[in-house]
C-alpha positions as CSV (number, residue, x, y, z in Angstrom):
1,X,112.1,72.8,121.2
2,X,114.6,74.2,118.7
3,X,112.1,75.9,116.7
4,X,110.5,77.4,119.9
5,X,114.0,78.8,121.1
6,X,114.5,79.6,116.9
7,X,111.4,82.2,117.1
8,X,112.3,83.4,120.6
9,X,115.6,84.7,118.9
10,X,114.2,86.0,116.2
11,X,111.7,88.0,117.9
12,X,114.4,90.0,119.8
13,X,113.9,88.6,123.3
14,X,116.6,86.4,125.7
15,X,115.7,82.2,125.9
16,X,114.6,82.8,129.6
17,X,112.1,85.6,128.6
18,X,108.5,84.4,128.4
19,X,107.5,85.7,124.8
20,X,103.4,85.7,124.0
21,X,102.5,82.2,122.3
22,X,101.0,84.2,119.9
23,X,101.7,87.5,118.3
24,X,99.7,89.2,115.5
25,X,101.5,92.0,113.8
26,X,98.8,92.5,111.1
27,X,96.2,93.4,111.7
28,X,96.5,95.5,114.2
29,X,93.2,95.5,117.5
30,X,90.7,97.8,116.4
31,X,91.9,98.4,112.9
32,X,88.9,99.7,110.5
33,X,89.6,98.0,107.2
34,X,87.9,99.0,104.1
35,X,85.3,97.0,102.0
36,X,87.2,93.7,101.9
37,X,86.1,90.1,101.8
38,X,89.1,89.0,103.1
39,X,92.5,90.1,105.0
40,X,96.3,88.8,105.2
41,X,96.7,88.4,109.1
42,X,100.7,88.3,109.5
43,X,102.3,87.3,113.1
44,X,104.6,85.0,114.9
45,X,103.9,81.5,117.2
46,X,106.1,81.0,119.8
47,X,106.4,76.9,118.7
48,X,106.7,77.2,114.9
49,X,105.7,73.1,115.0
50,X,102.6,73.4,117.1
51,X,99.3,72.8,115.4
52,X,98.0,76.4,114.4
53,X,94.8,78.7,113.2
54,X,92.7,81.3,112.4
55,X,89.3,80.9,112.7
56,X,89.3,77.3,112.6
57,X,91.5,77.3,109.6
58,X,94.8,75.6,109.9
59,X,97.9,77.4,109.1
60,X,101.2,76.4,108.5
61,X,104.0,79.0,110.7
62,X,107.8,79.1,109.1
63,X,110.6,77.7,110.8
64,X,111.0,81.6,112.7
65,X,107.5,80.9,114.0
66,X,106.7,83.5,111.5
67,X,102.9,83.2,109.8
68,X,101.1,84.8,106.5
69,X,97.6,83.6,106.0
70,X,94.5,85.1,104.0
71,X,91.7,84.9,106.5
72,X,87.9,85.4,105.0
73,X,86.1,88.4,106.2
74,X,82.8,89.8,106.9
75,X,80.8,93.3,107.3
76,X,81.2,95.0,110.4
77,X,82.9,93.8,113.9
78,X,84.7,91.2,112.8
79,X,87.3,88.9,115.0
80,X,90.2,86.8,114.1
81,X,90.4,83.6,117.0
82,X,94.4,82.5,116.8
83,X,94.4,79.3,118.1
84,X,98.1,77.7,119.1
85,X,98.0,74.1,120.5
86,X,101.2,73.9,122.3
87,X,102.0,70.7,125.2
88,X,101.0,72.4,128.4
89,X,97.4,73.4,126.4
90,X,95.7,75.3,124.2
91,X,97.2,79.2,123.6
92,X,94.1,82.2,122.0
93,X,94.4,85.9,120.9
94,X,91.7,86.9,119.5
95,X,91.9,90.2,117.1
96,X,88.8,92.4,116.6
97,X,88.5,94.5,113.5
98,X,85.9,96.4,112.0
99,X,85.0,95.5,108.2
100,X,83.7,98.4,106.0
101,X,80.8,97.3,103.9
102,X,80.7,98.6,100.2
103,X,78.2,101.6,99.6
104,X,75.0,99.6,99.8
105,X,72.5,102.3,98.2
106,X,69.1,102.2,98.4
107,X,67.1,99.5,97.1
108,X,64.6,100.6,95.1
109,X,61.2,102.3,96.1
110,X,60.2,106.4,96.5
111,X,62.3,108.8,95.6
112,X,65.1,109.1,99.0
113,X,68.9,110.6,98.7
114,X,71.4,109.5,100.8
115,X,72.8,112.8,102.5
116,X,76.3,111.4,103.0
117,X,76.2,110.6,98.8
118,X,75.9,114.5,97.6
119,X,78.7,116.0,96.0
120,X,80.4,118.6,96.4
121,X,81.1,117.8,99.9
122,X,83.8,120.6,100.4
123,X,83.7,123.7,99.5
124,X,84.8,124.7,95.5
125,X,85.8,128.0,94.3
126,X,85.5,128.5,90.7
127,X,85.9,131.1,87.5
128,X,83.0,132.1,85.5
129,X,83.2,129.4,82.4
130,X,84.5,126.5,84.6
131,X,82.5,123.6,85.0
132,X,80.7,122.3,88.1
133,X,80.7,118.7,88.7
134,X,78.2,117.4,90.9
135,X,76.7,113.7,92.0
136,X,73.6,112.1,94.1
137,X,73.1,108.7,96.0
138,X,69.7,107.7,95.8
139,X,66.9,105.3,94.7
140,X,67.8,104.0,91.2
141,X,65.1,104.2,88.1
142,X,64.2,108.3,88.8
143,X,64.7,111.3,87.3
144,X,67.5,113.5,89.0
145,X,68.4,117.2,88.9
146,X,70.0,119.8,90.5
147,X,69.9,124.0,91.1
148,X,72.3,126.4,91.5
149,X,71.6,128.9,94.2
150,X,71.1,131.7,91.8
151,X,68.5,130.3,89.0
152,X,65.2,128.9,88.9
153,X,65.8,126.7,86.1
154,X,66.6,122.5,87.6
155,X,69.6,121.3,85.6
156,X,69.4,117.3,84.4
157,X,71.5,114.5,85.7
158,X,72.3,111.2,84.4
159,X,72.0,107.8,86.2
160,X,75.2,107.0,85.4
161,X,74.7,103.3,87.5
162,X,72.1,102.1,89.6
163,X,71.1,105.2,92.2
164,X,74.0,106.8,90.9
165,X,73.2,110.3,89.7
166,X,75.8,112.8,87.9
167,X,75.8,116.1,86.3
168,X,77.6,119.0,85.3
169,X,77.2,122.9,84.0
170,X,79.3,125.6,83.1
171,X,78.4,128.6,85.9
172,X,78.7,131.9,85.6
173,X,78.8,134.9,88.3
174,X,74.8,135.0,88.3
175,X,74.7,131.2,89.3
176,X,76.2,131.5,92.7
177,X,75.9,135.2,93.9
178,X,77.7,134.3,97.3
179,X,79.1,131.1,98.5
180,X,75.9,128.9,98.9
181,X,75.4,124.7,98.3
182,X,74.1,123.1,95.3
183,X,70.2,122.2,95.9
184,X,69.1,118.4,94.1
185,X,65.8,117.0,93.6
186,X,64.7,113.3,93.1
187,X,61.6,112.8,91.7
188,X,59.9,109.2,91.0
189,X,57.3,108.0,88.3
190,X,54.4,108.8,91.0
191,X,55.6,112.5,91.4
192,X,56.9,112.0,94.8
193,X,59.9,114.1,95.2
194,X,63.6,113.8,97.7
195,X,65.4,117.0,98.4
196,X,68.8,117.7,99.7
197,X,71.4,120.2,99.5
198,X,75.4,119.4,99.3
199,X,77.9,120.0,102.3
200,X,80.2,122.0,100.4
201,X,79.0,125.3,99.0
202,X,80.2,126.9,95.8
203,X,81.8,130.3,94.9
204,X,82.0,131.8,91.6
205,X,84.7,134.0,91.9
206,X,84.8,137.3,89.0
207,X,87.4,139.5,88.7
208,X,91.4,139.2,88.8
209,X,92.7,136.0,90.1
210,X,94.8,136.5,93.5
211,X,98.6,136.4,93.1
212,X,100.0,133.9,95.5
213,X,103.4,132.8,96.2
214,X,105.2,129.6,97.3
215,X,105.7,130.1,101.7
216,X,107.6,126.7,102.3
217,X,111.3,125.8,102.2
218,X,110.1,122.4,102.6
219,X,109.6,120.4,98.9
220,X,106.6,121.8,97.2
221,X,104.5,119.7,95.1
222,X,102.3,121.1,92.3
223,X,100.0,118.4,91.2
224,X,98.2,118.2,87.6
225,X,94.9,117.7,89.3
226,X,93.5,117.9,93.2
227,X,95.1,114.6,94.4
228,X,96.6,113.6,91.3
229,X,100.4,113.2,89.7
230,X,103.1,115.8,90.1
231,X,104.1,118.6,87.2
232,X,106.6,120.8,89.2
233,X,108.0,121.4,92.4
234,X,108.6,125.3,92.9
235,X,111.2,126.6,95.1
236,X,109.9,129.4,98.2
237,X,109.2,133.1,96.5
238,X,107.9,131.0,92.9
239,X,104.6,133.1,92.8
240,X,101.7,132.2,90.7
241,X,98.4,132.9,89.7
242,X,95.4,131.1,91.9
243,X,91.8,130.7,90.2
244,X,90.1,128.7,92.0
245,X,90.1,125.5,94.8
246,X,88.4,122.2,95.7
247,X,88.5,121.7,99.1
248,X,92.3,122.8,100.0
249,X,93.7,122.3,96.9
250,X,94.8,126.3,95.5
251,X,94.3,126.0,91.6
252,X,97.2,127.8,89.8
253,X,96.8,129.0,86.2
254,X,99.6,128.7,84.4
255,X,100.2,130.4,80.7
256,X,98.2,129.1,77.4
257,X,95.2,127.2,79.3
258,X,97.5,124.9,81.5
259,X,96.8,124.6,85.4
260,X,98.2,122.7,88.6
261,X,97.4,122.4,91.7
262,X,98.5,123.3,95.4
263,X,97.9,122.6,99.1
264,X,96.7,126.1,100.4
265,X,98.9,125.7,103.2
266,X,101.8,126.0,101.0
267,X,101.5,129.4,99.2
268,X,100.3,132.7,101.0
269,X,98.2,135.5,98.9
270,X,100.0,138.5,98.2
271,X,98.2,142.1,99.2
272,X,95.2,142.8,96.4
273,X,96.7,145.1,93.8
274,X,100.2,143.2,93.5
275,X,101.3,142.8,89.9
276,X,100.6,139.7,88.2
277,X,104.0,136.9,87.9
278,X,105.7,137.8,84.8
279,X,109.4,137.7,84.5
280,X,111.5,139.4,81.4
281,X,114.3,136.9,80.3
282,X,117.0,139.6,79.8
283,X,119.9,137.5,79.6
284,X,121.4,134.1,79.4
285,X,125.3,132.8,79.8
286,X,127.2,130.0,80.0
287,X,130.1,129.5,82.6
288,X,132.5,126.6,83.1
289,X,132.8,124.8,86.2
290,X,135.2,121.9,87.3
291,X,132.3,118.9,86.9
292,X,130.0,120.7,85.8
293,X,128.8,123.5,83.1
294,X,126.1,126.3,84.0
295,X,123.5,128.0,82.1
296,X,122.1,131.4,84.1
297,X,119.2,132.7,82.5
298,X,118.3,136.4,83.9
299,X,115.0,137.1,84.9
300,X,113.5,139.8,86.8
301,X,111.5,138.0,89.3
302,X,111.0,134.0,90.5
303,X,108.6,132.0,88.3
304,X,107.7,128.8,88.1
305,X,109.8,126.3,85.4
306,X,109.7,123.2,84.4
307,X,113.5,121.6,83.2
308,X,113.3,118.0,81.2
309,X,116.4,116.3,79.7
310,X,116.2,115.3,75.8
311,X,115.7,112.0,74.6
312,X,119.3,111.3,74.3
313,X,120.7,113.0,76.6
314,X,122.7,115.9,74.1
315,X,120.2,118.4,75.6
316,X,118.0,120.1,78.2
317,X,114.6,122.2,77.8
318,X,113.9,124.7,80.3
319,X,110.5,125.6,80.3
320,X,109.4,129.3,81.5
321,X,106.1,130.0,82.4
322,X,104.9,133.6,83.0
323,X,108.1,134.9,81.3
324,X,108.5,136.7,77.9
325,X,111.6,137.1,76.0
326,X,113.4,140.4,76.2
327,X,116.5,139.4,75.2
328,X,118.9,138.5,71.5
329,X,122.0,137.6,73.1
330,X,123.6,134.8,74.5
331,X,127.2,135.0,76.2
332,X,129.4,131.8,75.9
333,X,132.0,130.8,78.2
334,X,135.3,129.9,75.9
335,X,137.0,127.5,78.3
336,X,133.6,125.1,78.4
337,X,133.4,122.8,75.7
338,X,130.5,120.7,77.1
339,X,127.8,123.5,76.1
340,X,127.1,123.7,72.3
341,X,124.6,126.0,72.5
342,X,121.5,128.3,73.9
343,X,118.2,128.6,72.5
344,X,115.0,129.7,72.7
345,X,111.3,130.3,71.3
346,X,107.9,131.2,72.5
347,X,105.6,128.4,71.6
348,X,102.3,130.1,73.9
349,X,101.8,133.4,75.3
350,X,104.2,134.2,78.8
351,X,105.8,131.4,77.8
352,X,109.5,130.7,77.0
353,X,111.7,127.4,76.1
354,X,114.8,127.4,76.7
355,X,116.8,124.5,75.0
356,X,120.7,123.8,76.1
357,X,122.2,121.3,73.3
358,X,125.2,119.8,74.6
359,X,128.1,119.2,72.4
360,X,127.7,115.5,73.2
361,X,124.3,113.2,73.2
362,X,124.4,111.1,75.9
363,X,126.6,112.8,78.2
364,X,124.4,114.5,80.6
365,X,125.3,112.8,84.5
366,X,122.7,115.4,86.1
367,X,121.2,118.7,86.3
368,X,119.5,121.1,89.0
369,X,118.2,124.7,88.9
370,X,118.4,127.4,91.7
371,X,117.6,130.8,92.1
372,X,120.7,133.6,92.5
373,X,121.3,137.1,92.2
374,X,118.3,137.7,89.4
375,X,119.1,134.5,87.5
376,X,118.0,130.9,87.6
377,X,120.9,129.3,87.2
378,X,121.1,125.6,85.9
379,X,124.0,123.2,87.1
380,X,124.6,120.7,84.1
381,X,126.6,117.3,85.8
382,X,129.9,116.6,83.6
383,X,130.4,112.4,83.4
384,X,132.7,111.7,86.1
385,X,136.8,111.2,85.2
386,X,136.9,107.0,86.1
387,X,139.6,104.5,86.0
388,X,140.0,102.0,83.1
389,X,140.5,98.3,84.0
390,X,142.6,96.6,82.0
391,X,144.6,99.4,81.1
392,X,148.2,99.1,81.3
393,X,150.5,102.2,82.6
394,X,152.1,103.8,78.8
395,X,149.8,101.8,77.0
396,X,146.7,104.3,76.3
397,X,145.2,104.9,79.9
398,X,144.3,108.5,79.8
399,X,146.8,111.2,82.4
400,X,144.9,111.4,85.6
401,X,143.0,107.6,85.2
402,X,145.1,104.6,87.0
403,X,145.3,101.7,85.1
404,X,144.0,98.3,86.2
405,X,141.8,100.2,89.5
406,X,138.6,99.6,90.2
407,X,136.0,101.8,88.2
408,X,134.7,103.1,92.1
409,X,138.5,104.4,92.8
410,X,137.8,108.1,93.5
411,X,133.7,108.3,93.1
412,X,131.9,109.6,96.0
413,X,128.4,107.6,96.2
414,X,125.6,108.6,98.8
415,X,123.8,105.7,100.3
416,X,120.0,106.2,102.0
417,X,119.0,104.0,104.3
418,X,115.5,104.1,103.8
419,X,113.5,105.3,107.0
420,X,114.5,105.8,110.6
421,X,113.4,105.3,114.2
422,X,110.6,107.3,115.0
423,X,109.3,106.1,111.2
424,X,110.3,102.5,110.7
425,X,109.1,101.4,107.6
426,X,107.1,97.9,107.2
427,X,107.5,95.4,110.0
428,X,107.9,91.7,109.2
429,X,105.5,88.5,111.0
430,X,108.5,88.0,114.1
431,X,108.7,91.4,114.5
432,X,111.9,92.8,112.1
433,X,112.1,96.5,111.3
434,X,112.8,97.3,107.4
435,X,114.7,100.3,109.3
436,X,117.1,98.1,110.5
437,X,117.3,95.8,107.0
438,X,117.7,98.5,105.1
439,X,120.9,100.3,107.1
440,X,122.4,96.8,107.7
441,X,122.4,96.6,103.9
442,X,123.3,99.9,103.6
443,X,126.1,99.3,105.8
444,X,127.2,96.4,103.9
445,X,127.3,98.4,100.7
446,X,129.4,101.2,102.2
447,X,132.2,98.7,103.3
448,X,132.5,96.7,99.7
449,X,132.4,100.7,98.4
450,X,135.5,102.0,100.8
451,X,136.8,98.8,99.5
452,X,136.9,99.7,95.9
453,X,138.2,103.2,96.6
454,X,134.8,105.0,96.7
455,X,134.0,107.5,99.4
456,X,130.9,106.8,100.8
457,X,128.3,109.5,102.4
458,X,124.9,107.8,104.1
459,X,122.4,110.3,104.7
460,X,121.2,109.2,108.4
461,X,122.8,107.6,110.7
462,X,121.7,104.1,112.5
463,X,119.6,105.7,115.7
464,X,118.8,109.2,114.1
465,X,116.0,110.6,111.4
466,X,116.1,112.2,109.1
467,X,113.6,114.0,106.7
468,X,113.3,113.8,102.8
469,X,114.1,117.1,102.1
470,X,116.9,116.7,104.7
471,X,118.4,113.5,103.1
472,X,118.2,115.5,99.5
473,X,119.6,118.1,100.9
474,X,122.8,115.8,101.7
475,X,122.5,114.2,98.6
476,X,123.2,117.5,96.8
477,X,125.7,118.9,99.0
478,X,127.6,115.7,98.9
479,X,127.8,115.9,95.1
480,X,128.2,112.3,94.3
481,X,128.5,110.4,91.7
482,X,125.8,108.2,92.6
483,X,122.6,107.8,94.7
484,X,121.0,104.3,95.9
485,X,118.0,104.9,98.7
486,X,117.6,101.3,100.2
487,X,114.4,100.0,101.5
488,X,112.3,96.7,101.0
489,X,109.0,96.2,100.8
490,X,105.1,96.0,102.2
491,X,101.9,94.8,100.9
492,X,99.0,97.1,100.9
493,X,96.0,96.3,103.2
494,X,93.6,95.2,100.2
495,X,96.1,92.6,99.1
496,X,96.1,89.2,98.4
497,X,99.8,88.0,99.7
498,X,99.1,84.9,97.6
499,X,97.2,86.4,94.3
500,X,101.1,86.0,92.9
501,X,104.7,85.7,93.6
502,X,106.6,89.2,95.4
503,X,110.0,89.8,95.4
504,X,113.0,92.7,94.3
505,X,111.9,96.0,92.5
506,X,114.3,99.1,90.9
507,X,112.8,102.5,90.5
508,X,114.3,105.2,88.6
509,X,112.4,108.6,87.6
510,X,114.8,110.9,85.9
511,X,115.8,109.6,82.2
512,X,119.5,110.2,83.2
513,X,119.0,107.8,86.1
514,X,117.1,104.7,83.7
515,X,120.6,103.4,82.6
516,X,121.8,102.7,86.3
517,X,118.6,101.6,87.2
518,X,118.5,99.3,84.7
519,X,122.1,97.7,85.2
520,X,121.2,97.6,89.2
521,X,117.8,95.2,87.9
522,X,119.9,93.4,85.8
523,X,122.7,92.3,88.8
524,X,119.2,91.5,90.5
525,X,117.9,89.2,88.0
526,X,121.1,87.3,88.4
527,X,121.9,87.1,91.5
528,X,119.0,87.4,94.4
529,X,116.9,84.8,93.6
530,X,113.4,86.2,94.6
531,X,110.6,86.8,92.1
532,X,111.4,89.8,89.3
533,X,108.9,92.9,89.8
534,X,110.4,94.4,87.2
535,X,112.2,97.9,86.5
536,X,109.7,100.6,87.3
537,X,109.5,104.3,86.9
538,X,108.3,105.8,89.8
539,X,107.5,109.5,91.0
540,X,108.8,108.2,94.4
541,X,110.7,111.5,96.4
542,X,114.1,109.9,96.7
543,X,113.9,109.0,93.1
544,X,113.7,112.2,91.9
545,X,116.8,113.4,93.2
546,X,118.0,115.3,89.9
547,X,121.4,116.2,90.3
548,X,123.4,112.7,89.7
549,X,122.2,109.1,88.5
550,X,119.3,108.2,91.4
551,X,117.4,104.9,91.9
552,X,115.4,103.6,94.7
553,X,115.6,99.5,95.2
554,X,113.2,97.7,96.7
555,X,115.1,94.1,98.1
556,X,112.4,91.7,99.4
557,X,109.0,91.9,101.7
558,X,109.2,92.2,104.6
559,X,106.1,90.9,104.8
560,X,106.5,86.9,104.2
561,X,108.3,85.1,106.9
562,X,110.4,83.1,104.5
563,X,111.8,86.9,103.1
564,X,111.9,88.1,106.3
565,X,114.3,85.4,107.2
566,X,116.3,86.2,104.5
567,X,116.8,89.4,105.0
568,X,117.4,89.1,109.0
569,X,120.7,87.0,108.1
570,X,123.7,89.0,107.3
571,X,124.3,86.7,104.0
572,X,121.2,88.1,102.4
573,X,122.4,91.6,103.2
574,X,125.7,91.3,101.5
575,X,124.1,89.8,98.8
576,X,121.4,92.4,97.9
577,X,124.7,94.8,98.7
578,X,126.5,93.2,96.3
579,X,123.8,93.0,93.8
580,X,123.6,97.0,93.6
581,X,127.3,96.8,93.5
582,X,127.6,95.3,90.2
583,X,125.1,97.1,89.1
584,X,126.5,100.2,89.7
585,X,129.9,98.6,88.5
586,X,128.3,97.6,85.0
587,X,126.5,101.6,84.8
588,X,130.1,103.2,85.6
589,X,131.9,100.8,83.0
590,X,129.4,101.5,80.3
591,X,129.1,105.3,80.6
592,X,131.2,108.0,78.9
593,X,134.1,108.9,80.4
């Protein structure tokens, strides 16, 4: 009985309400998972003591009635039967799912092609001299080949597994006259040929690439390959050059042979005729600012950058594409002493480096670029002016620093509770929102902060959303000392909850950001008691806030009843609160002042 009443609680509803004996969170009715021989079904039982199972197989609920299991599959419809044996009789739910099946191919026999195996299946646009990358389904042991629209001569492909065909060929304007698909042939040891033709048709496209420029004020993402890791993330007007797509991804060429790659939907094409990206750098200055230094670099129009701190810190490479240098000055600022100097080279054709050498390694707190007036002008983040514990007053502590406060007196930290309402985040077995978790902890934090002296800036509030350009945007404007985005965790749908132990993960991006995230791990290894997932770089949005130290921390699953528990109680939230707390005490006490 006490459990019983223990899950009704924790599932959100009054004792007199009459909850479902049975609730199954994941998966959800209907779901189409993908080529799996088993699933991790997640729920809640209304009586975490009565016998239960899945599919005949018992399981064991936690005390909140919350259950995990890792349920065998098949191919196809597939159901779950949740079976709950409570007093008054026997409780089902059954849950239907349909099971994807791995690409079965065709067994072997006479020459056949699968139509839905041809490749390209969306359209590519291409330069002459690129290559064309095609592929084939089919029966295995043949000999494979394909034609481009405009030649006579069949090209060779390789069985690169069983029925598996691939090939590839530079093209050229003659290959592809006008958009048309890519023509294969299959053809077995009796001479019995297969045909078919791919989905997506191919354009060679001669002549001057389009100039296109970036239409979104939204964060941009150019990726080093269709689908692949970031390289840069242009700001609206950046314009490029675009050679080529895959589907709609824009392909940008970039100076000396380099190349990314855009969502069409995020740059428009400028009228034919319009010059070609290439910005003169006719001027660069330094200026002193009160926590910070700037560097504005002159250039006559926007083009795309790239900005990377050194190894220790001491400096910062700016790196120009399309640009030339037009320029053999530089103009210091006499009252900034954090600046030791401005550099630059040409190591590629329309392309410049610019390298900032700080008159201190290590001292770097954070950097960000924007466009003004003609210049892109890059903000360089001064350490922060912090208290001294210990200190007593007369007996060394720095004018301005308080003796014996706490290292948080005065620093203004911005705290993002990961997610929001309309988005919120992973849900646990009984039915608790990480949304909630995550600005419970949040909250936590922002109390022990105001505590210490820190002011303390969330970037949503507990019923509103908010964006990710919209919580960087108050991340920047704030202009903290610190950033900590709070979530907790999920499995993916292919996982094995049980493969090995989950627990706590940091993520940092920036090299500025790896101390803190690495003194926020540490406080984690000693004091939350979950299994260690390690420190992790990660090219996760929130993480690549630029502008001050930035990590990401990722407490628990929600996923497993017994860290779902945890991180229901308000105990566990002030813990994991005061686990970032240290570690953002140890960063602060261990950086330069």
């Amino acid at each position: 009985m006490i459990a019983s009443l223990l899950a009704v609680c924790v599932l959100g509803l009054p004792a007199w309400a009459a909850p479902d004996p049975i609730v199954v969170r994941y998966p959800e009715e209907g779901a189409t998972l993908p080529a799996l021989t088993a699933t991790y079904v997640m729920g809640a039982v209304i009586d975490a003591d009565a016998p239960f199972s899945i599919n005949g197989r018992p399981v064991k609920p936690h005390r909140t009635g919350g259950f995990l299991a890792y349920v065998p599959v098949s191919t196809g419809s597939f159901s779950l039967a949740c079976e709950l044996a409570l007093a008054g009789g026997t409780k089902t739910l059954v849950r239907t799912v349909l099971v994807l099946g791995p690409p079965a191919g065709l067994p072997p026999g006479p020459a056949a092609i699968e139509a839905s195996g041809v490749e390209p299946s969306s359209d590519v646009g291409l330069e002459p001299g690129d290559w064309l990358s095609v592929g084939l389904r089919g029966t295995p042991g043949h000999r494979a080949e394909f034609q481009t629209a405009g030649r006579r001569r069949k090209l060779p492909m390789a069985e690169t597994a069983p029925g598996v065909y691939q090939g590839a060929a530079r093209v050229e304007a003659e290959d592809f006259p006008e958009p048309a698909p890519v023509r294969f042939q299959l053809t077995d040891a009796g001479g019995r040929r297969a045909g078919a033709s791919s989905s997506g048709k191919v354009a060679v496209i001669a002549g001057t690439p389009a100039v296109v420029a970036v239409r979104s004020d939204e964060p941009v993402n150019v990726r080093s390959g269709p689908g692949t890791g970031y390289l840069m993330f242009p700001p609206v007007g950046t314009r490029f050059l675009a050679s080529g797509r895959v589907g709609k991804a824009v392909r940008l060429e970039l100076p000396a042979g380099a190349e990314g790659w855009i969502d069409q939907g995020q740059v428009e094409v400028l009228p034919a005729g319009t010059p070609p990206p290439l910005a003169r750098l006719h001027f660069a200055r330094t200026a002193a600012g009160k926590d910070a230094s700037f560097v504005l670099l002159g250039l006559t129009e926007k083009v795309p950058f790239l900005i990377a701190p050194g190894e220790d810190l001491g400096s910062v490479v700016v790196r120009l594409f399309y640009a030339e240098a037009g320029t053999d000055w530089v103009v210091y600022d006499s009252s900034d002493a954090f600046v030791r100097e401005v550099s630059w080279k040409s190591p590629a054709g329309q392309t410049v480096e610019v390298t900032v050498a700080l008159a201190s390694p290590g001292r770097l707190w954070g950097y960000g670029a924007s466009w003004e007036e003609g210049a892109l002008r890059i903000e360089l983040r001064h350490p922060p002016r912090m208290t001294r514990p210990g200190l007593r007053p007369g007996r060394g502590a720095p004018a301005g620093l308080h003796a014996g406060a706490s290292v948080f007196a005065g620093r203004v930290v911005v705290l993002d509770p990961g997610h929001g309402p309309s988005a919120p985040g992973a849900i646990g077995p009984t039915g608790v929102r990480e949304v909630d978790v995550n600005f419970a902890v949040a909250m936590q934090l922002e109390s022990m902060l105001e505590r210490e002296g820190a002011s303390v800036r969330l970037t949503r509030s507990r019923d509103s959303d908010a964006s990710l350009s919209e919580r960087a945007r108050v991340a920047r404007e704030s202009r903290p000392d610190l950033f900590v985005s709070i979530h907790n965790n999920n499995l993916n749908e292919a996982a094995n909850p049980f493969a090995y132990p989950h627990g706590y993960s940091v993520f940092y991006y920036h090299p500025h950001s790896m101390d803190l995230a690495r003194h926020v791990h540490r406080s984690f290894q000693r004091s939350i008691g979950l299994q260690d997932e390690r420190l992790r770089f990660g090219d996760l949005f929130m993480a690549r806030v630029s502008e001050m130290p930035a990590v990401l921390v990722e407490g628990a699953y929600m996923t497993y009843p017994e860290q779902e528990e945890l991180l229901n109680t308000p105990a566990f939230q002030r813990r994991m609160a005061a686990a970032v707390l240290e570690g953002m005490r140890g960063f602060l006490r261990g950086s330069p002042r």
